[in-house]
C-alpha positions in Angstrom: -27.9 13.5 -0.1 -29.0 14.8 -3.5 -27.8 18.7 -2.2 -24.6 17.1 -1.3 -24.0 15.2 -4.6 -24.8 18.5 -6.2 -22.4 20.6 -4.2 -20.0 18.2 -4.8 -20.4 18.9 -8.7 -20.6 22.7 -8.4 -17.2 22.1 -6.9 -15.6 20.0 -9.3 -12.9 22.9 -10.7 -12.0 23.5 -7.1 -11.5 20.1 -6.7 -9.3 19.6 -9.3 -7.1 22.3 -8.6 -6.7 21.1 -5.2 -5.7 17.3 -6.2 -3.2 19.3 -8.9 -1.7 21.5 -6.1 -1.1 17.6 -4.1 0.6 16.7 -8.0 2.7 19.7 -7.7 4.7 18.7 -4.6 8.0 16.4 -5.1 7.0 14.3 -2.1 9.3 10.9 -3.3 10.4 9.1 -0.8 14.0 7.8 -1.1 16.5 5.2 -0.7 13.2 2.7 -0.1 12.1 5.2 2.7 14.9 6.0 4.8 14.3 9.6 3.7 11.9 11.3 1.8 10.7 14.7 0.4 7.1 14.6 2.0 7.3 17.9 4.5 6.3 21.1 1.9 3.5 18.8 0.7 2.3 18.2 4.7 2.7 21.4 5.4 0.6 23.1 2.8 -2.3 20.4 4.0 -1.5 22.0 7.4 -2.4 24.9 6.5 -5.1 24.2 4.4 -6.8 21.6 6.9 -5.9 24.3 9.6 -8.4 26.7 8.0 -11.0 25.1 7.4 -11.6 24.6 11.1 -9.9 20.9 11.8 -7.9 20.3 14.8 -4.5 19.2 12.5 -1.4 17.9 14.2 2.0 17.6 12.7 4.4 15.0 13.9 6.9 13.4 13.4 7.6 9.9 13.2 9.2 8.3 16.8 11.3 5.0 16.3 11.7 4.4 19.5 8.0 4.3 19.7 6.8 1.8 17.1 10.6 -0.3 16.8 9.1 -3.0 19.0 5.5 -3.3 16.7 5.3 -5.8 13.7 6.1 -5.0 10.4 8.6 -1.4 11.6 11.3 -1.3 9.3 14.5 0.1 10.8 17.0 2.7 10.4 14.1 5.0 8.2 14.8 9.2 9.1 12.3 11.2 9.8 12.9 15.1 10.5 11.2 17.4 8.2 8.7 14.8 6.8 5.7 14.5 9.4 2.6 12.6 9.4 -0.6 15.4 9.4 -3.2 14.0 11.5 -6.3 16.3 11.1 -9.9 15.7 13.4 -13.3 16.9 13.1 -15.4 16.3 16.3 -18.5 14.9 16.2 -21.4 15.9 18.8 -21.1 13.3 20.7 -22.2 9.1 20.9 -21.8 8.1 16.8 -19.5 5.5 15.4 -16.3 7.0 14.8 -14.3 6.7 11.3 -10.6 7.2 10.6 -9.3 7.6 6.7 -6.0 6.8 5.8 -3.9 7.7 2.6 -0.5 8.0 2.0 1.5 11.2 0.9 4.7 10.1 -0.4 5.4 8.3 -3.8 7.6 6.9 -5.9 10.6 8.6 -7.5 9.8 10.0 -11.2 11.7 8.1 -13.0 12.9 8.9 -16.2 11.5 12.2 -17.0 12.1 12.2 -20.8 9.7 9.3 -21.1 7.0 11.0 -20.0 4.5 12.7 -22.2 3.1 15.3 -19.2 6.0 16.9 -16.3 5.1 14.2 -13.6 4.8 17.4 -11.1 2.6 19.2 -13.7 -1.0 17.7 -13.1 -1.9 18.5 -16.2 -5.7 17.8 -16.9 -6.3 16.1 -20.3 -9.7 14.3 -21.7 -11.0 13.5 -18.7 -7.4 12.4 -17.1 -4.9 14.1 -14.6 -2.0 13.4 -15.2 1.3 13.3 -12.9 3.3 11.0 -10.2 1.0 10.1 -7.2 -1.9 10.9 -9.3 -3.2 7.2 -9.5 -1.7 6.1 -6.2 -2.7 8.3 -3.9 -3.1 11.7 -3.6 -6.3 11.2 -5.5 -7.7 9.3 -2.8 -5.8 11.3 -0.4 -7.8 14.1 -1.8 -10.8 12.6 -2.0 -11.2 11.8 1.5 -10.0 15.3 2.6 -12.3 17.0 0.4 -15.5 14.4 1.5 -15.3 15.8 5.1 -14.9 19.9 3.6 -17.4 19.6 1.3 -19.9 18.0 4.5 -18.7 21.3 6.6 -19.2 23.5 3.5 -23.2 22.1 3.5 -23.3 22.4 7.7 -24.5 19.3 8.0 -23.7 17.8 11.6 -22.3 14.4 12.6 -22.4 12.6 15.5 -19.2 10.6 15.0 -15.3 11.6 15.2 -13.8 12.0 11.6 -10.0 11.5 11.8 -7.8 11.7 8.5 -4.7 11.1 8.6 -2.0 12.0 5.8 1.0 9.6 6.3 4.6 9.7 5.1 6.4 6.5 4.0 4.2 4.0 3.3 6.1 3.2 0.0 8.7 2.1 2.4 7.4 0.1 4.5 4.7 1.2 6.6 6.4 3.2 9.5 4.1 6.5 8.8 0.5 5.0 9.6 2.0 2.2 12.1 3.0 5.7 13.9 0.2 6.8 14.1 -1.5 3.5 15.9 2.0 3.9 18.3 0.1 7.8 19.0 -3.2 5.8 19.8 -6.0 7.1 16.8 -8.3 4.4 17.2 -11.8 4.8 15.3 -14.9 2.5 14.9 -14.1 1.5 11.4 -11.0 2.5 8.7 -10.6 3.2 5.0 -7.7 3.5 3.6 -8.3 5.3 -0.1 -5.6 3.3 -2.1 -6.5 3.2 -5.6 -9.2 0.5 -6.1 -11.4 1.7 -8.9 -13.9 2.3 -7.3 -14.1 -1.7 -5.7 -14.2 -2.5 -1.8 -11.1 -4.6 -1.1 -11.6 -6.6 1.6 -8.2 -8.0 2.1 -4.4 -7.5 0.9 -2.0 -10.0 0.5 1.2 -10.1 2.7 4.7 -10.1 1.8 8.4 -11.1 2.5 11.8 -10.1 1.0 14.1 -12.7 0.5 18.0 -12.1 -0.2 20.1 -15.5 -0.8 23.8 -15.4 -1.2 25.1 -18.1 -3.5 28.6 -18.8 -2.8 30.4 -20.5 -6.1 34.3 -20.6 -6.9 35.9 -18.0 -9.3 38.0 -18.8 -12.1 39.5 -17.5 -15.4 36.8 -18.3 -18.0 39.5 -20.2 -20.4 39.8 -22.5 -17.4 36.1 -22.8 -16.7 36.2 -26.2 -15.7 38.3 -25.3 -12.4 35.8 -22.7 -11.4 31.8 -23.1 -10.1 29.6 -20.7 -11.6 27.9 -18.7 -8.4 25.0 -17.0 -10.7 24.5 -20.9 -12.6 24.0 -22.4 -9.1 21.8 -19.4 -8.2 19.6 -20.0 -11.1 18.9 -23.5 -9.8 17.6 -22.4 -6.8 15.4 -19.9 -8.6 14.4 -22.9 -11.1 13.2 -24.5 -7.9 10.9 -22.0 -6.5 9.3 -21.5 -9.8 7.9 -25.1 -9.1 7.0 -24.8 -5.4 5.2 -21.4 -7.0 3.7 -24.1 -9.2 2.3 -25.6 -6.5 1.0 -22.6 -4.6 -1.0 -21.3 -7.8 -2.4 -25.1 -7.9 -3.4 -25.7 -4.3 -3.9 -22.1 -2.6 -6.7 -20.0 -3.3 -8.3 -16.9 -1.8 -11.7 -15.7 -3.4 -10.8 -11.9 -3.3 -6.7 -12.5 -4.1 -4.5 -13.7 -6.9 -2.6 -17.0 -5.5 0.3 -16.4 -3.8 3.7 -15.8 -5.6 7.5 -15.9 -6.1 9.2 -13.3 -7.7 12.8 -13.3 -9.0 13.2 -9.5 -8.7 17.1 -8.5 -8.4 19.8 -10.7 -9.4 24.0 -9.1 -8.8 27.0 -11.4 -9.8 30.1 -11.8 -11.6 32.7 -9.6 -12.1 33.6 -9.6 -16.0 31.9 -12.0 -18.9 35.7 -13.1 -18.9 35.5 -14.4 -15.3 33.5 -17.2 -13.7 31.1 -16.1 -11.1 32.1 -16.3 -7.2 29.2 -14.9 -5.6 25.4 -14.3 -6.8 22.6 -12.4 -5.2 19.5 -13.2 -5.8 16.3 -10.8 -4.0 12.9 -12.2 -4.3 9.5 -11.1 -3.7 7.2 -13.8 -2.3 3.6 -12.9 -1.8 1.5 -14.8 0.4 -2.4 -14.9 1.4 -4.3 -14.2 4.4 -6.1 -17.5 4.1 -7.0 -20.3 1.9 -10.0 -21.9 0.9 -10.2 -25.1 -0.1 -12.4 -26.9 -2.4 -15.0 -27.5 0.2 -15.3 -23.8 0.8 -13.5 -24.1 4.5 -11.3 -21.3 5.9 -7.4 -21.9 6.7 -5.7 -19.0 8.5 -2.2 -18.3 6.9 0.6 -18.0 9.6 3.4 -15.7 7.9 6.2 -17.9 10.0 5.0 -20.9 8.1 5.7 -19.5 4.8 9.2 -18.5 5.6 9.7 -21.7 6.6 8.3 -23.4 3.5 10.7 -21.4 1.4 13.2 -22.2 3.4 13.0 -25.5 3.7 12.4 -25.8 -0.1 15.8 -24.0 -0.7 17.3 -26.2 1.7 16.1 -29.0 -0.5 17.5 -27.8 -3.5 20.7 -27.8 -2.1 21.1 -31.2 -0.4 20.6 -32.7 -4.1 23.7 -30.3 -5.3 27.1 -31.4 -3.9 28.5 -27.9 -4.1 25.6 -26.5 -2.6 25.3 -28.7 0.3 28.9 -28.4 1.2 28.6 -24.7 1.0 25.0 -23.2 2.6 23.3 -20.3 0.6 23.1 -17.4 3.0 19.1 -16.4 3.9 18.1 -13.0 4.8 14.4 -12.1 5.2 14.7 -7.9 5.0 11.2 -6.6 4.7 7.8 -8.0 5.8 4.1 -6.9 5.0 1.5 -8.4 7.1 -1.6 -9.4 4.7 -5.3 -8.2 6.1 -8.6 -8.7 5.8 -12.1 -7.9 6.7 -15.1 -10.0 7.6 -17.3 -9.4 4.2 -20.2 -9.1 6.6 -18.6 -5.9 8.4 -21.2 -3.0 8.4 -18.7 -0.8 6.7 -18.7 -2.7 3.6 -22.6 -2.0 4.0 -22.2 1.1 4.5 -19.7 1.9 1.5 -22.0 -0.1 -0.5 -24.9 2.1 -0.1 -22.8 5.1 -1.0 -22.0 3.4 -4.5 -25.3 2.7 -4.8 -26.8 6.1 -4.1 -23.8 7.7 -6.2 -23.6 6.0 -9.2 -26.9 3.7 -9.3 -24.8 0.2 -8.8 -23.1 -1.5 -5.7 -19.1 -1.5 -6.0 -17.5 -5.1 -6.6 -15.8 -6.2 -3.3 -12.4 -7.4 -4.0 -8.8 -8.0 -2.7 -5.4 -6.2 -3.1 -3.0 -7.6 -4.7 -0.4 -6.1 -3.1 0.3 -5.1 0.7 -1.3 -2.3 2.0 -1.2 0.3 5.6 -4.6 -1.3 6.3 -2.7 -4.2 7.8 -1.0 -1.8 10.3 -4.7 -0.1 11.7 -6.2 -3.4 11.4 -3.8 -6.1 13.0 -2.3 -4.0 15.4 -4.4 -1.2 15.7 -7.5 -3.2 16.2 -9.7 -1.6 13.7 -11.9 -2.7 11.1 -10.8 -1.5 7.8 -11.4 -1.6 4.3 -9.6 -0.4 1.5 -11.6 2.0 -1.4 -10.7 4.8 -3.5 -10.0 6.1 -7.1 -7.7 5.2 -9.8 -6.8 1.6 -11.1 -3.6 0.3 -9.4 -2.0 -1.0 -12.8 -1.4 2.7 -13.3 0.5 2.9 -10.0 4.5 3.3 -10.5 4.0 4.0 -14.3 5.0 6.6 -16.8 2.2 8.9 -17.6 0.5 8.4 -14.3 -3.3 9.4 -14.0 -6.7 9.3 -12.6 -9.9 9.2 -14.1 -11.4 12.5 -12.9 -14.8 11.2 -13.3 -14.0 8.2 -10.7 -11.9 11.1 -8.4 -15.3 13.2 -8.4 -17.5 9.9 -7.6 -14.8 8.9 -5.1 -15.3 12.1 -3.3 -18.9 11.6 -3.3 -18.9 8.0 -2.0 -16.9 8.8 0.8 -18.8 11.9 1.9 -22.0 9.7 1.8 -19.9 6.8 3.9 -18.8 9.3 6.6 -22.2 11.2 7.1 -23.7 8.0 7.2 -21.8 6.4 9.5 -21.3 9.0 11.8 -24.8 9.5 12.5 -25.4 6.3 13.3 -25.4 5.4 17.1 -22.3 3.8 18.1 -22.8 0.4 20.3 
């Protein structure tokens, strides 16, 4: 592999210029996904991908085809802003490998705060710089330029290699779940989120919870005759601090923060001169794919059960308020992420693990997600094994001044190549 690793290098300015040319497309997604701006960026992979001898697919995302799988989230448009789905054959009877990354990202946000143009990719001591740097389009990169850089060398594989470029996964999911609806099934997965360079073995899932607090309006000189909707509404939100209390006390993953409840959005009142009839409250609750207790035994974590915990906490809150119980705060769940995870023991974590090894003399830390992830969609209802690994440290996803390491995007590129030659060539069971 030492001709590879060294190719690799000799292509590093190459390299870079391709994952600036990914920075350089406005592919936000909008209005939480229900449109986006991800087609010039797909279509320039198109016709990249397309000449360098992959068999590259554009197409667009069919509701009608994935409405009845877990985890779709309605109403989302799709018509200019395909998924690219681009295969290299193998030569017939080795484990097959499918990588995942997202193209679409988060809107800029306000450009005068940043110190870069977020669609600049500007390259800066040892950084680059620009939105969708960190989260993905290295890794997106990465795994695109892993497979080229194999072809450049000639050297065979036994295996399929199927990458996939997906819009919308910063709304929901729909983009890769569209592709398992299509049927691209492979021996193993990894999805490239940002991990630094870890193995994450598991993601956490989440719901979206909207509660509508009904109170009574009233002049605020006449306070007395009014109920405060955002005062009750707080009380509620008191109250799941402590079950949170509770969850960060008793539940426990070994790859994954405890699960959590997030007071993220809060709308009421009209005027500071009027007392609040209605509050709305939007929280994030995160949840675990399973516990371990203290004497090391497994607990599967049904999603339905949480929602049920939650609501049956809020319920509880209520019956001990006389307002509240008289008038029932509205529940809506409005967005779910399935948590996954692998069996540690997989032979892709083995396999990723020797490519660190080989790469950069020491075996990546296997870790967890803290967040949700599209490997829930290709492994819980695709059916395949995945794992999540690729450059970039998530706490610079979302953020001003964006960037990658471009040391850990070169490794990255490296490691993959290693995993996919690897496992290609070895002979599927």
């Amino acid at each position: 592999m030492k001709d590879l690793f060294a190719y690799i290098d000799s292509r590093r300015e190459e390299a870079v210029a391709f994952l600036q040319t990914l920075i350089s497309f406005d592919s936000t997604f909008q209005e939480q996904g229900i449109r986006g701006n991800e087609g010039a960026a797909q279509q320039w992979l198109y016709e990249q991908l397309s000449g360098w001898g992959f068999e590259v697919t554009l197409q667009e995302v069919d509701n009608e085809k994935i409405k009845s799988l877990p985890d779709y989230n309605p109403n989302h448009q799709y018509e200019g802003r395909p998924n690219l789905i681009a295969i290299h054959r193998g030569s017939g009877d080795g484990k097959s490998i499918l990588l995942n990354g997202h193209i679409d990202t988060v809107p800029l946000d306000d450009l005068e705060k940043w110190t870069y143009p977020p669609l600049g990719g500007k390259r800066r001591d040892g950084k680059i710089y620009g939105r969708g740097a960190c989260d993905m389009k290295a890794g997106l990169a990465a795994m695109i330029l892993a497979v080229k850089y194999m072809n450049d060398l000639g050297m065979s594989h036994r295996g399929d290699i199927i990458l996939e470029s997906v819009v919308d996964e910063e709304g929901g999911g729909n983009g890769t779940l569209a592709c398992v609806a299509e049927g691209y099934r492979a021996d193993a997965a990894i999805v490239t989120e940002p991990t630094n360079l870890e193995i994450y073995c598991a993601s956490r899932g989440v719901y979206l919870l909207e509660l509508e607090v009904t109170g009574k309006p009233s002049h605020a000189c006449f306070k007395w005759q009014g109920v405060n909707a955002v005062e009750k509404g707080m009380e509620i939100a008191s109250g799941l601090r402590e079950l949170e209390r509770k969850w960060l006390a008793k539940r426990h993953n070994p790859y994954l923060p405890s699960p959590t409840i997030t007071l993220g959005e809060i709308q009421g009142g009209i005027s500071a001169a009027t007392v609040p009839g209605t509050c709305i409250m939007r929280f994030d609750i995160k949840y675990l794919p399973y516990e371990v207790d203290e004497q090391g035994q497994k607990k599967e974590v049904c999603g339905e059960e949480v929602k049920k915990e939650v609501e049956d906490y809020i319920d509880m809150i209520c019956a001990g308020d006389l307002w509240l119980r008289e008038h029932p705060v509205k529940k809506k769940w409005y967005l779910s992420v399935m948590p996954h995870s692998i069996d540690t023991e997989h032979p892709i974590l083995a396999a990723v693990e020797g490519a660190g090894k080989r790469v950069r003399g020491e075996i990546p830390y296997i870790s967890g997600l803290p967040s949700g992830a599209d490997a829930r969609h290709l492994q819980n209802t695709g059916g395949i094994p995945t794992i999540l690994f690729g450059p970039g440290d998530m706490q610079n996803a979302h953020s001003i001044d964006e960037w990658v390491s471009e040391e850990d995007y070169m490794s990255a590129v490296k490691i993959l190549a290693d995993t996919i030659w690897h496992w290609t060539n070895e002979k599927k069971d």
